[in-house]
N, C-alpha and C positions, 0 to 999 in steps of 0.2 A: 854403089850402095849409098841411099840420101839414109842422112840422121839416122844413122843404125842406134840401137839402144847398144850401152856397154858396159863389161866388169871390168875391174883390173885386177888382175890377177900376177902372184910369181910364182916360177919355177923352183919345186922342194928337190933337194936333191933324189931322192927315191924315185923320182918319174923320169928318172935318164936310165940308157940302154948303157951296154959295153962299150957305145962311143964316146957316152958322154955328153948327147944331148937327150933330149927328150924322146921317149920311145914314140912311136908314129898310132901307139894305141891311144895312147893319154891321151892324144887331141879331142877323141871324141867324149871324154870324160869332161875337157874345158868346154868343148861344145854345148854338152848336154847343160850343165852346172847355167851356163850362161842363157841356154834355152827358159829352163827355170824362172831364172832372174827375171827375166823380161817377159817372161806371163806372169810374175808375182806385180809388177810394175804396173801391168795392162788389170790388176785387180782380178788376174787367174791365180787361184792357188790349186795347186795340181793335185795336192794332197786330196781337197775335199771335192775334186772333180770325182775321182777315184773313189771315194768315199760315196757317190751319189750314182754310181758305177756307171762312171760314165770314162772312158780310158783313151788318151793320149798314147799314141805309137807311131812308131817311126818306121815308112817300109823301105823309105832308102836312104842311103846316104854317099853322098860324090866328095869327096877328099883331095884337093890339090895341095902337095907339099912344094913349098916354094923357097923356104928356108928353116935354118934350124934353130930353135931354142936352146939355151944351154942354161944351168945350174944358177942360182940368184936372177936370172931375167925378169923382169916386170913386161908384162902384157897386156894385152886389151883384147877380149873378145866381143866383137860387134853382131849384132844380131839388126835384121830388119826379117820384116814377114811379106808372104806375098800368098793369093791363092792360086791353086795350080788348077784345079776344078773343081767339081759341085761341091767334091767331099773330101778332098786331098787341099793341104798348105805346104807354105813351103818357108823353110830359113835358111835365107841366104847369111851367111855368116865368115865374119872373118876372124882370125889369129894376128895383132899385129905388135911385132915388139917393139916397145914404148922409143927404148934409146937411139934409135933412128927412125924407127914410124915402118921397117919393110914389114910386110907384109908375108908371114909364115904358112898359114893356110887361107885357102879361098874352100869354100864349102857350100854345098846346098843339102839340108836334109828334109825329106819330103813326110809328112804325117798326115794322120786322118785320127778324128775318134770314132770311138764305137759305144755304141750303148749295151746297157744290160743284159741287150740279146746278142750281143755279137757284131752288131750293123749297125755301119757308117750315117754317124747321126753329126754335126755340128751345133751344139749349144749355141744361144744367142750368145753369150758371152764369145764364145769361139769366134762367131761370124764378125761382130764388132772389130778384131784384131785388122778388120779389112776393111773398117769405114775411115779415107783417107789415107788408108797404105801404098 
């Protein structure tokens, strides 16, 4: 992954399982939060996508746990984009905790939008995410 966009993020205690780290759900909650971030960055705001009915969805998503996050950890979730076809993208993304840099999750989540009717349309704004990606 070059120059992924990033947040930093920490670990609230309430997003731990009965282990004690982080449930294997939240990942896709920092995922998402971070997805966000980096179309607000690229001057997408998702909200008024949605508002112009034009709708960001996610048909898949690949999850590699590699290690665990625990309670007060500070993180980084890296985002880069790439496209995957005419009308599907893709973010490659990672989870990496700060105080040694491993690397917790590796992720690809794959999207497309849809317009008003239902069908896979990409916004010039959208397509932009992929001049120089």
């Amino acid at each position: 992954m070059q120059q992924p966009f990033s947040v930093t993020l920490k670990v609230r205690d309430y997003e731990l399982d009965m282990q004690g780290i982080v449930n294997n759900g939240v990942y896709f909650n920092y995922l998402e939060h971070a997805r966000h971030e980096f179309l607000l960055a690229k001057g997408i705001d998702f909200a008024a996508l949605t508002e112009q009915g034009i709708h960001l969805v996610v048909i898949r998503s690949e999850l590699d746990y590699k290690s665990s996050l625990k309670s007060g950890d500070e993180f980084a979730v890296q985002v880069a984009v790439e496209r995957i076809s005419k009308v599907k993208f893709g973010f490659r993304q990672r989870v990496v905790r700060l105080a040694d840099e491993k690397i917790c999750v590796e992720a690809l989540v794959i999207g497309t939008a849809l317009n008003e009717r239902g069908r896979p349309y990409l916004s010039p704004d959208i397509e932009a995410l992929f001049d120089g990606a």
